[in-house]
N, C-alpha and C positions, 0 to 999 in steps of 0.2 A: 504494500500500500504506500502512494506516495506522502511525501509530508504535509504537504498540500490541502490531498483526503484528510490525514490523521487533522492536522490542525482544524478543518473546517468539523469534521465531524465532532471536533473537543471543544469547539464554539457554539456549535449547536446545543450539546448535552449542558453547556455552563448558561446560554442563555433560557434553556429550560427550567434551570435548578433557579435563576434568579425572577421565573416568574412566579414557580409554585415556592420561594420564599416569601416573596412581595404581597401571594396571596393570604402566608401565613401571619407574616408580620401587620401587614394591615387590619385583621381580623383581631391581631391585641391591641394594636394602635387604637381604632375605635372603642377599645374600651377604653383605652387609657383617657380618650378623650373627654369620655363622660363622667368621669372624676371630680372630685371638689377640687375647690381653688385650691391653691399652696400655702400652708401656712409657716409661719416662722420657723424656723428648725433650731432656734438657740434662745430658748426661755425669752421667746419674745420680741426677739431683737432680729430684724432684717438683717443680712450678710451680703452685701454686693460687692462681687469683684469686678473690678476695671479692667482690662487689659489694652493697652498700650500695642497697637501692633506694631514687629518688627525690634529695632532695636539694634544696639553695636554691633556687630560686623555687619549686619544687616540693614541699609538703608530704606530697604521699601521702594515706592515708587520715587521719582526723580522729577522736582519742575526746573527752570530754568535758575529757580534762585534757593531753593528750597528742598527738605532731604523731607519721605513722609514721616519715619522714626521722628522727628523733631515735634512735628506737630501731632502728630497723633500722640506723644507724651504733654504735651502743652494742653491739649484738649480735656486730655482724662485726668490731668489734677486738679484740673479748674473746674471737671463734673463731679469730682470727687470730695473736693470743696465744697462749693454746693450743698451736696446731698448730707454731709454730716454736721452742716450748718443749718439745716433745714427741716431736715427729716430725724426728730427726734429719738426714735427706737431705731435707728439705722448704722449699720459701720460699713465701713468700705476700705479693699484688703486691695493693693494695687500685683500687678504681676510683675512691675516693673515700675521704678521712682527716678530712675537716670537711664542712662544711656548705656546700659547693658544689654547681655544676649541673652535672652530665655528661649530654650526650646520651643519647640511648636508643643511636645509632649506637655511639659510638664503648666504650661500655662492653664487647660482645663483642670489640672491635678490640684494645681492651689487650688480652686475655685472647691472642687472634691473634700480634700483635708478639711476644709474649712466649713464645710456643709454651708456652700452660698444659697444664699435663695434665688438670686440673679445674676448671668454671667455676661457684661457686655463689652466686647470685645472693636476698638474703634482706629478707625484705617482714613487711608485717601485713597483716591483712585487714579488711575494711569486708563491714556486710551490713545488708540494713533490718531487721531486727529484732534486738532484743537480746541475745535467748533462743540465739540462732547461735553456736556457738564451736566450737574444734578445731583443731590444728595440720595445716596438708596441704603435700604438695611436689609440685610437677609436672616433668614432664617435657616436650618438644616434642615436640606429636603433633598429630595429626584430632582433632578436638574433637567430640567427640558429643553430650555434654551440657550443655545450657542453662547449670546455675550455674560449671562448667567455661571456659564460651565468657563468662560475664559476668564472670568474676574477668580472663579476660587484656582481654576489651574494656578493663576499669576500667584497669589495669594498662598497656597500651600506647595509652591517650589521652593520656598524657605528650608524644607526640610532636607533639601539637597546637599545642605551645609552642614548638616548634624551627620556625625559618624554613624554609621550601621544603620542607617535610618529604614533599610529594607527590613531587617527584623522587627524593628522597632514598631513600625508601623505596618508588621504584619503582610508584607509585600505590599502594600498601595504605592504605584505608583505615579506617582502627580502629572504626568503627561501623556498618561493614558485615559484616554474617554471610558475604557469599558472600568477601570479602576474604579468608577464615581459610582454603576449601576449600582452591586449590591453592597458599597459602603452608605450610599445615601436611604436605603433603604432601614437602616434598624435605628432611627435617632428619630422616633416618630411621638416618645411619650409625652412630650411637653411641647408637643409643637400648637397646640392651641393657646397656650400662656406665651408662650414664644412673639406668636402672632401678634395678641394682644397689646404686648408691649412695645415692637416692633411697629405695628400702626400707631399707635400715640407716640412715637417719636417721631415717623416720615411727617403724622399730624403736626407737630410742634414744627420741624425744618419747616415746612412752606408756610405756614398759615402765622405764623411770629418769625420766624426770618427770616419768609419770602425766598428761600431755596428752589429750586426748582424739583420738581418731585419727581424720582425716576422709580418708586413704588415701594413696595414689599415683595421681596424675591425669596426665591430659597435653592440653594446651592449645596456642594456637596465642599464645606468647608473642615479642613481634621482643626483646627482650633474650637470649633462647637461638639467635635465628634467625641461620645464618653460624656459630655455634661448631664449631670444628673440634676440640671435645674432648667428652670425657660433661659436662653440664652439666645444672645442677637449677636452679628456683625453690622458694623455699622460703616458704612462710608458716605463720609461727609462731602466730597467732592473731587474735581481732577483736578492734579497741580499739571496736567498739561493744557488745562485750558486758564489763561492767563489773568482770567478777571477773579478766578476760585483761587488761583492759586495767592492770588493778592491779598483775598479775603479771607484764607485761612492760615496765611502766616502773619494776619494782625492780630493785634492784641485784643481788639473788637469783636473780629470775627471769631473768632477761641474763645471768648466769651460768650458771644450768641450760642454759638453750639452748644458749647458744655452747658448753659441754662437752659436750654430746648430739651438736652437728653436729662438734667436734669427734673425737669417738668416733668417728661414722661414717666420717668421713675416713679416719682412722688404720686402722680394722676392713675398710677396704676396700683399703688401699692393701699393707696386709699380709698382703689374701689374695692378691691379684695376686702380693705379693713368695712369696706360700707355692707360689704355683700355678708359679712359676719352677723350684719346687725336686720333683725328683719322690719326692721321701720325708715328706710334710708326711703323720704319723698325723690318723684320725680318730675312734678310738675312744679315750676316756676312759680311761685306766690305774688300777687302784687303785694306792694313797697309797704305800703300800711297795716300787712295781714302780717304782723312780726310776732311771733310767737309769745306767750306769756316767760319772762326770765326765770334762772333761782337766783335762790339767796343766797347771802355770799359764805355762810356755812358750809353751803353743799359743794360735790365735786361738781362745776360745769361745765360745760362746754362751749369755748370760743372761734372767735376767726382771728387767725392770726396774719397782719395783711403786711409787716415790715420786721427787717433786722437790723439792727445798726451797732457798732462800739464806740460809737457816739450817739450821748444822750440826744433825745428830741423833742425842744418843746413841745408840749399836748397842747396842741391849738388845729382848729379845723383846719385853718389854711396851711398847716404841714401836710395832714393827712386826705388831702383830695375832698374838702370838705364833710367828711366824717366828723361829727361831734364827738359821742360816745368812744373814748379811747383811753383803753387800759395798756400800760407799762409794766411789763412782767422783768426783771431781770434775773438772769438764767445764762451760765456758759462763757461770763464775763462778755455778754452779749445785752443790749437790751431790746428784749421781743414788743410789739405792740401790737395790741388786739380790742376788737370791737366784737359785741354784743355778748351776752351773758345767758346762758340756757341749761335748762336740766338735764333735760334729753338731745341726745346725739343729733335725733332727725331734726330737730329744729335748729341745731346751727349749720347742718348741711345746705337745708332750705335759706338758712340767711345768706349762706358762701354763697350760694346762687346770686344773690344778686348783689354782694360785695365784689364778686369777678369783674361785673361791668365797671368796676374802678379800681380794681386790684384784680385782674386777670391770674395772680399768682399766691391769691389766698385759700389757708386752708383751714382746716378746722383743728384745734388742739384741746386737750383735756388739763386743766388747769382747776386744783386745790391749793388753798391758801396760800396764792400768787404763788403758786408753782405748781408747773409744767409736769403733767404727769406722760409716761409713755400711753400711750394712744389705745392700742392696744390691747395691753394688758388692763385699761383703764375700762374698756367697753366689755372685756373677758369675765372679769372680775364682778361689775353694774348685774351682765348677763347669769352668773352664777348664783349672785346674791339675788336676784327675781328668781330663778329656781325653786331657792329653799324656801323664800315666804309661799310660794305658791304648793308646794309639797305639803 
């Protein structure tokens, strides 16, 4: 038999085995689907790792003035910032803080050791032509399309640089098409959280700063491959097209980003926390329909609509003519917050229309001017109506 035969006929048996896997695997994927949300894995406390793609010997894509290791580490400290300023039960574990080399391997592993609750992993993009730009995130999936399957090819040839990288990685090999079929297939159990979060962040790039939207994709990337949480890649833009690459080596534009992903963060980890409580309204109140307050004994709940480490006069015309404004200080920060309520759902319904002037407020759980973690604050409410009602 020629080799020819033998190879074609060992392509056919291999693309049989990765249908009747695909049909295996997808029949527990849809379970996995139908699962609860995620909840904390560390008494309470969210775990988000960052990672930083690329890094020392490894530059990444390449713009005219710009290396993407540089900015893709500028980005994720600044979202990482963010997020621990902001998001009280939250930590954030980096895979990389300078200009070192991490494996491809071992960056999902921290995220592992660490039992993260979210892994998001933030890049640039490279494209032959210049006219190309837009921010996209992906997810781990079956790769369908061409420029989909050439962004993660680009993106996990890093491992070329790692010794033994063939065992390592189990023979994948990064510039072969048929490598992707059935790796992309078994990273299917959080691909609905994945999603989730993944849209509220393309949401955030266009609609607050006006990026252009190149979607929610999914790829057969090995830095998402093995996460055992919702995990994203995220690429923010192309440093070959000249007007991105301007915008993402300022110190502006690195800032918009990192507060868009961190928005997303927060908008998603909130719904989760909403989705715990089964009184979260969804329609919009008018202005006057404000809920009855508590007293200031009780644990309640507020909007918290600024941060500063500078004090701030309490006067309307600081706060976008908001009267009503309480000064919490907390973290060698001082937090301010408007309106005062017993129940959860009723400061959800007041964020609603605190957004239209603070687009970046959110709800916190506050006893005796301090700041309780969230929650544990609503776990706690919810266990204590348990036992009276028992």
């Amino acid at each position: 038999m020629s080799t020819d035969i033998k190879n074609g006929k060992h392509r056919t048996i291999n693309i049989i085995s990765f249908i009747i896997l695909f049909i295996l695997i997808s029949t527990v994927s849809l379970k996995a689907f139908t699962g609860e949300n995620p909840e904390p894995k560390n008494d309470g406390n969210w775990i988000i790792v960052i990672d930083p793609g690329h890094g020392g010997r490894d530059p990444g894509a390449l713009g005219k003035n710009s290396r993407e290791k540089d900015i893709n580490l500028a980005i994720a400290l600044k979202t990482g910032k963010y997020i621990e300023e902001n998001i009280k039960n939250a930590r954030v574990i980096y895979t990389r803080t300078d200009d070192s080399t991490v494996d491809l391997y071992e960056r999902p592993a921290i995220a592992i050791r660490n039992k993260a609750d979210l892994f998001i992993s933030i890049h640039a993009n490279w494209a032959k032509y210049s006219s190309i730009s837009g921010a996209e995130t992906y997810i781990m999936g079956l790769t369908r399309d061409k420029d989909n399957l050439e962004v993660a090819m680009k993106e996990n040839e890093v491992i070329l640089l790692e010794d033994d990288y063939s065992t390592r990685y189990e023979g994948f090999d990064p510039k072969s098409p048929e490598s992707y079929i059935i790796f992309t297939l078994t990273q299917n159990l959080y691909k609905k959280q994945s999603t989730d979060l993944a849209v509220k962040i393309q949401d955030q790039f266009t609609q607050r700063v006006k990026r252009k939207d190149r979607g929610v994709r999914q790829a057969g990337f090995l830095v998402l491959y093995r996460t055992s949480m919702p995990s994203v890649l995220i690429e923010t833009g192309f440093l070959t097209n000249p007007e991105e690459e301007r915008f993402l080596s300022s110190t502006q534009g690195q800032d918009y980003m990192a507060s868009a992903i961190f928005r997303a963060c927060r908008d998603y980890l909130n719904e989760i926390d909403g989705m715990s409580s089964s009184s979260v309204f969804h329609e919009e109140p008018a202005v006057d329909n404000i809920p009855t307050q508590s007293t200031e004994q009780d644990i309640k709940f507020m909007v918290q609509i600024a941060s500063s480490r500078v004090r701030t006069e309490i006067n309307p015309d600081n706060f976008r003519g908001i009267k009503e404004i309480t000064e919490i200080r907390a973290d060698d920060r001082y937090k301010y917050a408007t309106g005062s309520f017993a129940e959860y759902k009723d400061a959800v319904t007041y964020r609603k229309i605190i957004e239209k002037v603070y687009p970046d407020a959110f709800v916190i759980a506050v006893k005796a001017n301090k700041i309780l973690p969230l929650r544990e604050t609503l776990n706690e409410l919810k266990r204590n109506k348990n036992l009276k009602t028992q």
